[in-house]
C-alpha positions, 0 to 999 in steps of 0.5 A: 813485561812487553820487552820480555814477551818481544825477546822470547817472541823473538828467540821463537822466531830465530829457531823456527827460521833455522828449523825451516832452513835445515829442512830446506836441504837439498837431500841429493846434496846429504852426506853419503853414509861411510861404508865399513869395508869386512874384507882386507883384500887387495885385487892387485895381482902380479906376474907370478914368474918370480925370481926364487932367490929373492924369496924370503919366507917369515913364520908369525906365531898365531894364538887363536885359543889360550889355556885359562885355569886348566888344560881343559878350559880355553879362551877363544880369541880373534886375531889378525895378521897384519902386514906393513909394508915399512918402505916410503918408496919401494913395493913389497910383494908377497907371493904366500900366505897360509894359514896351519894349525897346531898340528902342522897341518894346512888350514888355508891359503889367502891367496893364490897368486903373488900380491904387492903392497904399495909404499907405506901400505897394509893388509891384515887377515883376521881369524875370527874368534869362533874359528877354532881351526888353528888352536893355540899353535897356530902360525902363518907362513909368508913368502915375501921378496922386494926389489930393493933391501926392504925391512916389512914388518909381521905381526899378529894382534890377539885380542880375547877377554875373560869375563869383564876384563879384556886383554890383548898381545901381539907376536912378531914374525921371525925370518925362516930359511925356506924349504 
């Protein structure tokens, strides 16, 4: 009996001088809590003289609402436009992104001045579910052009969900001639 109380006497002991060491913790020394970034901007402005026969232009389908049952129910989704530079070595740079609705009609620009990708990098643009500005034909227009022979990749991601099931699909950008 003696042996059984010194045993759990002990254990007592154990855990109180960790408890004690944990709260000996330097508070200056505390993890920094991780800070989630809402934006995906790049402030890397470039020089906006740009060579016009580089310039290669991608139209990327958006769907920002689908019809559900009828024509006149739809499902909102959010989706995202993401841009992957694919290139190990070489910069890609991007001089537009804008953003039409169904009826061809601009809706916005993201950016104003001409933007590079490093290496390997990627932006993404999101269209959040409750903007209803684009439709179910809405699309992103990029004007793009490298140095070097690059083979970037356009997609848009959409994801939306109908009563307890969740769905997602993507879309692929497709090279246009420029206007």
């Amino acid at each position: 009996m003696k042996k059984s109380i010194i045993f759990i006497l002990g254990i007592c002991l154990s855990f109180t001088f960790l408890i004690s060491l944990d709260s000996c913790k330097d508070p200056k020394k505390e993890e920094m809590p991780i800070e989630i970034l809402d934006e995906h901007m790049l402030d890397r402005r470039i020089n906006p003289s740009i060579i016009d026969s580089l310039i290669r232009q991608v139209y990327v389908p958006i769907y920002s609402d689908i019809y559900n049952q009828t024509r006149d129910t739809r499902t909102l989704l959010t989706a995202t436009l993401s841009i992957r530079n694919t290139s190990i070595r070489d910069s890609l740079f991007v001089s537009t992104i804008d953003y039409y609705n169904t009826q061809g009609d601009l809706v916005r620009s993201y950016i104003d001045s001409p933007i590079f990708l490093k290496p390997m990098e990627s932006i993404d643009y999101v269209i959040e579910q409750q903007d209803t500005s684009g439709g179910s034909g809405a699309n992103f227009i990029i004007d793009w052009y490298s140095k070097k022979q690059l083979k970037p990749l356009f997609q848009a991601v959409m994801v939306g969900g109908l009563g307890a099931q969740a769905f997602s699909f993507t879309t692929d950008g497709i090279e246009v001639d420029r206007e």
